[in-house]
C-alpha positions as CSV (number, residue, x, y, z in Angstrom):
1,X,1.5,0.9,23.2
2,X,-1.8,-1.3,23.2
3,X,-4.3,-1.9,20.7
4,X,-7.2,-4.1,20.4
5,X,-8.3,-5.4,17.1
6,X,-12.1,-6.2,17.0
7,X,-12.0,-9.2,14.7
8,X,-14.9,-10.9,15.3
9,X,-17.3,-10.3,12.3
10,X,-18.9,-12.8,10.0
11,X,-18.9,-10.6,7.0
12,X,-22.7,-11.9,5.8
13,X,-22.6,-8.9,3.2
14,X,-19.2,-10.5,1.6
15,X,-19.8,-14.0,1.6
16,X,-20.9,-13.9,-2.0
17,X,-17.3,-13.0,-2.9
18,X,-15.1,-14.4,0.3
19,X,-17.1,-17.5,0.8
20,X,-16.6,-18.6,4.5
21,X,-13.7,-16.2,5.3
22,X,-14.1,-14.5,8.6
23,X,-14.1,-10.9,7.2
24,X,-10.9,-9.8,8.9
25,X,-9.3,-12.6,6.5
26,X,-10.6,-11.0,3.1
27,X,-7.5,-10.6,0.9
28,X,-6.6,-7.5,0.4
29,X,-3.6,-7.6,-2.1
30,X,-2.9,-10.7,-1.3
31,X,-2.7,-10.6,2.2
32,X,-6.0,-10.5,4.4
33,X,-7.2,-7.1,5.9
34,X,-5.8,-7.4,9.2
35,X,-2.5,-8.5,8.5
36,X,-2.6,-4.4,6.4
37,X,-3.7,-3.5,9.9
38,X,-1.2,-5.0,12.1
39,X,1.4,-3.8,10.2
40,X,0.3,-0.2,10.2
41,X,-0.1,-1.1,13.9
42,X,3.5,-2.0,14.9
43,X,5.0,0.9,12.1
44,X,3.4,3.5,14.8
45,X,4.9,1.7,17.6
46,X,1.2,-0.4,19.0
47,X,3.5,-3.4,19.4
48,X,0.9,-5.5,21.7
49,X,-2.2,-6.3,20.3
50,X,-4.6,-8.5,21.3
51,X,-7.5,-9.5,18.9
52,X,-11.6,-10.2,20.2
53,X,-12.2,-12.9,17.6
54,X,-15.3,-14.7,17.5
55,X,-16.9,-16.5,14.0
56,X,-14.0,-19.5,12.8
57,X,-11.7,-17.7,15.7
58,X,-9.2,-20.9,14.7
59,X,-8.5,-19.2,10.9
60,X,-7.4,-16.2,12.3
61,X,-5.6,-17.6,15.5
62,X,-3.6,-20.1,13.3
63,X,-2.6,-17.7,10.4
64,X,-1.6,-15.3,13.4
65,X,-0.3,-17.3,15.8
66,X,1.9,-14.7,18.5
67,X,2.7,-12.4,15.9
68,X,6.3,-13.0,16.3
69,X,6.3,-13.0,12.4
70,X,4.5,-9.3,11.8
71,X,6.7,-7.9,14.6
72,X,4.3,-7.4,17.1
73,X,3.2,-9.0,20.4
74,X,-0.7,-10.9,19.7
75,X,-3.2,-12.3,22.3
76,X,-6.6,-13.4,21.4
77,X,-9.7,-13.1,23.2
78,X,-12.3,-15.5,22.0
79,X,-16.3,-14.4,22.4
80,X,-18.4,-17.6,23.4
81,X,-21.9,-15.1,23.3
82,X,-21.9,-11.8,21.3
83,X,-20.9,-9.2,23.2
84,X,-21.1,-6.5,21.2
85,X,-18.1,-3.9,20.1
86,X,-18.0,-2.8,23.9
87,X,-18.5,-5.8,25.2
88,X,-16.0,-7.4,23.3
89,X,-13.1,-5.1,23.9
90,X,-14.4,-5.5,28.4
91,X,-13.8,-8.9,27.8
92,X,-9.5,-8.0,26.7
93,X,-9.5,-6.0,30.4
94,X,-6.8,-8.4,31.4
95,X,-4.8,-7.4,28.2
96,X,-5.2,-3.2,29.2
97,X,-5.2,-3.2,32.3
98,X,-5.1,0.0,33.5
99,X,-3.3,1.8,30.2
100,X,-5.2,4.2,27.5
101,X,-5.4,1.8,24.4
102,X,-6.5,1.6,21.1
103,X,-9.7,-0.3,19.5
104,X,-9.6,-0.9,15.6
105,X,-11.3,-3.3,13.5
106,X,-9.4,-5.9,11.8
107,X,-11.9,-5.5,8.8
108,X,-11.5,-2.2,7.5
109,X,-8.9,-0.2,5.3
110,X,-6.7,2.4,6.9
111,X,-3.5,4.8,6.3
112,X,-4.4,7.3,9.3
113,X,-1.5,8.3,11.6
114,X,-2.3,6.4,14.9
115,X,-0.3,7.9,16.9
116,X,-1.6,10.9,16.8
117,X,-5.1,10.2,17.8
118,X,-3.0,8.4,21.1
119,X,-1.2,12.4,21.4
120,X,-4.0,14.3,21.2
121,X,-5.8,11.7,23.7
122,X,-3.5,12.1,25.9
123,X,-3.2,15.9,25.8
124,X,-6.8,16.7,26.3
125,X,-7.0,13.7,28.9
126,X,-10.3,12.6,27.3
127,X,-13.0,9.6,27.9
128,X,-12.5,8.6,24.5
129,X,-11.2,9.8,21.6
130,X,-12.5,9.0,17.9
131,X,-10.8,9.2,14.4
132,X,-13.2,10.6,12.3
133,X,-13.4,11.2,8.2
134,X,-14.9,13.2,6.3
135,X,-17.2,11.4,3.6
136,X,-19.1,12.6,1.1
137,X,-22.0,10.1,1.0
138,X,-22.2,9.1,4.6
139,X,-25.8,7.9,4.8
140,X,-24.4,4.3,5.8
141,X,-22.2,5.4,8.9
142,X,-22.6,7.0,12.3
143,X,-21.4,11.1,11.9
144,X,-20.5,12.7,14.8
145,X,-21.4,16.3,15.2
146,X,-18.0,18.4,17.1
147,X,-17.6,21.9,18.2
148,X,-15.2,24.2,17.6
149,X,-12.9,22.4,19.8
150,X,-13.1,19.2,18.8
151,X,-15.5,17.7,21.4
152,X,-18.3,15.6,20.7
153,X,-22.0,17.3,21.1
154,X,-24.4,14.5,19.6
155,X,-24.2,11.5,17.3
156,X,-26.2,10.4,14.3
157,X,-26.5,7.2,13.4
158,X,-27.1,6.3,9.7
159,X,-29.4,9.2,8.6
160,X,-30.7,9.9,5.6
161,X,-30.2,12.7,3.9
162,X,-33.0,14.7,5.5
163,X,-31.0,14.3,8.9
164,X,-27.3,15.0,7.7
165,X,-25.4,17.9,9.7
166,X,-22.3,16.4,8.9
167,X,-19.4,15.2,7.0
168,X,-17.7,13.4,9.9
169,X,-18.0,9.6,9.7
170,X,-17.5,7.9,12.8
171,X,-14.6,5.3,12.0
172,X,-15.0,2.9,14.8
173,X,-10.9,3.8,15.5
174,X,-10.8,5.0,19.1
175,X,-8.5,5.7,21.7
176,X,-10.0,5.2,25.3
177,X,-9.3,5.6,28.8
178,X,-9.9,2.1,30.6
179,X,-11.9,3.8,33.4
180,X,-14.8,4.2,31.1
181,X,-14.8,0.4,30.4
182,X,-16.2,0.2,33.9
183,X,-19.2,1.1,32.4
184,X,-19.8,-1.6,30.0
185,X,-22.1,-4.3,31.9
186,X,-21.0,-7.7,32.0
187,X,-22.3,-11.1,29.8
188,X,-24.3,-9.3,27.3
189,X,-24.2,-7.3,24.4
190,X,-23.2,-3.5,24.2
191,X,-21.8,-1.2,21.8
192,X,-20.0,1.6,21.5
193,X,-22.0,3.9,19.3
194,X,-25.6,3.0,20.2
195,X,-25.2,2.4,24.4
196,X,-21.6,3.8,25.6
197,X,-21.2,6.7,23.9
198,X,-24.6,8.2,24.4
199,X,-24.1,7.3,28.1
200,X,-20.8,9.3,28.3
201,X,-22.3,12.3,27.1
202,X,-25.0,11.9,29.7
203,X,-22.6,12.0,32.3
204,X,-20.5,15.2,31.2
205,X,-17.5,12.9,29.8
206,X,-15.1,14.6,27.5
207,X,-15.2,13.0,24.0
208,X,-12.8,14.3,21.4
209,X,-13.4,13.5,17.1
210,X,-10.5,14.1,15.9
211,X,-10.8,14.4,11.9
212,X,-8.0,12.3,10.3
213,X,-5.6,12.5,7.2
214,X,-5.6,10.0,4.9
215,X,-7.9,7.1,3.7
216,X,-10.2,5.0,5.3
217,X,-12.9,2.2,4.2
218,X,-15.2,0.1,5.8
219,X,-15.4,-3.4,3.8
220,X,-18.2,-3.9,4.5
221,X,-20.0,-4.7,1.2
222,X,-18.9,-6.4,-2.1
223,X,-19.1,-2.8,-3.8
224,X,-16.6,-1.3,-1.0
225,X,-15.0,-4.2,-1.1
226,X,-14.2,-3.4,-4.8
227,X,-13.5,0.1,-4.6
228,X,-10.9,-0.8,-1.9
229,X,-8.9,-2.8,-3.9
230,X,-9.2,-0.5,-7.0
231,X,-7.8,2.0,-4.5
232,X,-4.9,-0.1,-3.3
233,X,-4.2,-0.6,-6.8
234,X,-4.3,3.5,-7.6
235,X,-2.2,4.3,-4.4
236,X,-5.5,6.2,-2.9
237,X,-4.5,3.5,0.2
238,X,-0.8,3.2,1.2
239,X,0.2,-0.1,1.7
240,X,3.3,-2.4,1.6
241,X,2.7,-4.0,-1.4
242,X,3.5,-7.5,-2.2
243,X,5.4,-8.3,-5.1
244,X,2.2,-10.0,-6.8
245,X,0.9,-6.3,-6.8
246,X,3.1,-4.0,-7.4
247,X,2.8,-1.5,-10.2
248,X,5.3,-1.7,-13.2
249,X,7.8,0.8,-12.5
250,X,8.6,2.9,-15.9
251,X,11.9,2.9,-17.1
252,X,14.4,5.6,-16.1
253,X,14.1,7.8,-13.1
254,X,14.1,11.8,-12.1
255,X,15.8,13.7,-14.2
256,X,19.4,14.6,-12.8
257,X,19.7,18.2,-12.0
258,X,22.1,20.2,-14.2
259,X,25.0,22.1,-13.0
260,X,23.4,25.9,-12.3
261,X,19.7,26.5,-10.6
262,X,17.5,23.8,-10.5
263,X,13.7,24.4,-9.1
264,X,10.6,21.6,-8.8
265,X,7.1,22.6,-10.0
266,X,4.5,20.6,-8.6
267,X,1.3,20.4,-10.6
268,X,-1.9,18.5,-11.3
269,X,-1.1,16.9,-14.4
270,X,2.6,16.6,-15.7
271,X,1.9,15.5,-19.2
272,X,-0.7,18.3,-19.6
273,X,1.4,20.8,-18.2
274,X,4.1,19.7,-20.3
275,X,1.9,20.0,-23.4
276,X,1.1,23.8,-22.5
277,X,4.4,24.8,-22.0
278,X,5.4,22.9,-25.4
279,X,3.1,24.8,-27.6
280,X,4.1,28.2,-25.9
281,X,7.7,27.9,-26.5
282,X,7.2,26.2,-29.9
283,X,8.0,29.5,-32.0
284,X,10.8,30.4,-29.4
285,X,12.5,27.0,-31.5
286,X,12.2,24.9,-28.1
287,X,13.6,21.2,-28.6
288,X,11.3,18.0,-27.9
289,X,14.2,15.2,-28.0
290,X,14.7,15.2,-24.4
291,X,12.2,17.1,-22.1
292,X,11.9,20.3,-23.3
293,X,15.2,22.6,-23.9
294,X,16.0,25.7,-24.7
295,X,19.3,26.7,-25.7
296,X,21.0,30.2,-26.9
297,X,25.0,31.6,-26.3
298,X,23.8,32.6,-22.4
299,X,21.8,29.6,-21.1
300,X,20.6,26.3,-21.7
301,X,17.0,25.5,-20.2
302,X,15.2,21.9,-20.0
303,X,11.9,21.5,-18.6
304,X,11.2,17.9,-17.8
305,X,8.4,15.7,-15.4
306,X,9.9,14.1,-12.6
307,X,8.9,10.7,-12.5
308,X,8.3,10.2,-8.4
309,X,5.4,12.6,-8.4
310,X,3.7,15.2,-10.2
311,X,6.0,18.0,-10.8
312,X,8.5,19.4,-13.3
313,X,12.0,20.3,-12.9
314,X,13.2,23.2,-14.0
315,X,16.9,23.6,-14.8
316,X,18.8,26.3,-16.0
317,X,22.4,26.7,-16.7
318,X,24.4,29.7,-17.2
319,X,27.8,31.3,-16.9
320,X,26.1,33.9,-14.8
321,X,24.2,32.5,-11.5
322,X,22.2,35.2,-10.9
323,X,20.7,35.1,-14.2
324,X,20.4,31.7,-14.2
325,X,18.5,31.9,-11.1
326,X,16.2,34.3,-12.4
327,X,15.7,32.4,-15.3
328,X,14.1,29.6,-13.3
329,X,12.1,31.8,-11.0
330,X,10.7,33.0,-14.6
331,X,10.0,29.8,-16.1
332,X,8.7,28.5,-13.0
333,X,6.4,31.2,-12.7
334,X,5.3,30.7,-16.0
335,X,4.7,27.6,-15.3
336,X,2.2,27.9,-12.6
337,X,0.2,30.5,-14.3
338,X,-0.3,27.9,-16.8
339,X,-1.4,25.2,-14.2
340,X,-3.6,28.3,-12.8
341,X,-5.0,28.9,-15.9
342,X,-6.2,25.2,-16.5
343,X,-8.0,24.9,-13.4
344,X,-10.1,27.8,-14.0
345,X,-10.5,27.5,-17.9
């Protein structure tokens, strides 16, 4: 599959920070944005990409080169005039040709599932499609307002909050159909959300939002430039980390299963969870050495987190397997009451 990176931007807002960086060269992790980006490109199988590159177009080219060495097929369209987001993917038309493709920018954060958006294109056979996410403070974006079906009735461009019908930001992720590019005029600047977009829906044209899972951020400022990384950091943005990076990994693992029924718990908050389930079966002479246990002459019970995610495991062993299996439906269900309990108390 084909995707074009729009990787032409300046980044005026980040310079304070990045210096003279073209913004699809801003570390992220150590490695610059768009390196994140072609790798989540080529793991969904968009294995030719061509970049629009414009401001210090050499940086990216050279640290690029064909992409040989992030697995993936690069070209490189260089803007002499801006063009504008439309205008600059028109002037990859060679690279497309006549195939859907994608358009990302080679300055933002993303985990979506790509391929999807090219599916569900497909499916519905649409002008364009867009990956939309929900925000909660989306007063600096476009929002696109969709039916019940998922097509496109209006957009609204950076509103305040007097104008806001809608959680959907407009990502600037989209899959399109390369007829529609016939559209876009020639040698000057035009852009998807302000002049193609509202065109399309003059003419009737099917535009799909598709609302996306995962995480998404436009680095676009020094502030979400921050929270970016702080997210990276947290694990809010899945990313291949490089070694520099990578969180300190605890000693010790998941807890082994023991012989008999075993059963996962997922919860909020291990340690707190653990701490209510502590000071129930304090009295009942529970042991703290190792998880928490349990032991009489007919079972032995340990409680303990997992260390992989947020759940406990639940173990139970027993001469007879049907008690034992009841035993961990019990303590289970225990368990969840308690995490029921603490997100209402």
């Amino acid at each position: 599959m084909k995707a074009v990176i729009m990787a032409g931007g300046m980044g005026s807002r980040l310079k304070a920070i990045t210096g003279d960086r073209p913004k699809p060269m801003v570390p992220l992790l150590g490695r610059p944005l768009m390196e994140h980006i072609l790798e989540l490109l080529r793991s969904q199988g968009f294995d030719q990409v061509c970049a629009a590159v414009r401001y210090r177009a050499g940086d990216i080219m050279a640290h690029f080169g064909d992409g040989s060495r992030f697995g993936v097929e690069m070209q490189y369209r260089v803007e002499e005039e801006p063009l504008g987001t439309a205008g600059a993917v028109k002037n990859c038309r060679d690279f497309y040709g006549g195939e859907d493709f994608l358009v990302i920018s080679g300055d933002a954060a993303c985990d979506f599932w790509l391929s999807r958006l090219m599916e569900e294109h497909k499916r519905r056979g649409a002008a364009v499609t867009l990956a939309l996410c929900r925000h909660s403070e989306p007063l600096s974006y476009g929002l696109a307002v969709t039916d019940g079906e998922g097509r496109i009735r209006s957009f609204v461009e950076k509103p305040d909050w007097s104008r806001v019908v809608t959680d959907l930001v407009n990502t600037g992720i989209y899959v399109i159909s390369p007829r529609i590019m016939e559209l876009v005029p020639e040698g000057r600047e035009f852009d998807f959300a302000k002049d193609l977009f509202p065109l399309l829906l003059s003419r009737g044209e099917l535009l799909l939002g598709l609302p996306m899972e995962g995480y998404w951020c436009d680095v676009g400022s020094p502030l979400s430039y921050y929270r970016c990384c702080a997210d990276a950091l947290e694990g809010k943005l899945r990313l291949d980390f490089p070694e520099l990076f990578r969180p300190p990994i605890p000693s010790g693992g998941d807890v082994p299963p023991l012989p008999g029924e075993n059963l996962d718990c997922a919860c909020r908050s291990r340690a707190e969870l653990m701490g209510s389930l502590s000071e129930l079966l304090m009295d009942m002479g529970a042991d703290y050495s190792d998880g928490l246990q349990l032991d009489s002459p007919r079972f032995h019970l340990r409680i303990s987190p997992l260390a992989s995610r947020s759940a406990l495991r639940i173990s139970v062993s027993s001469q007879d397997a049907e008690f034992a299996r009841e035993l961990a439906i019990s303590a289970r269900d225990l368990a969840r009451a308690l995490e029921k309990g603490g997100e209402t108390g």
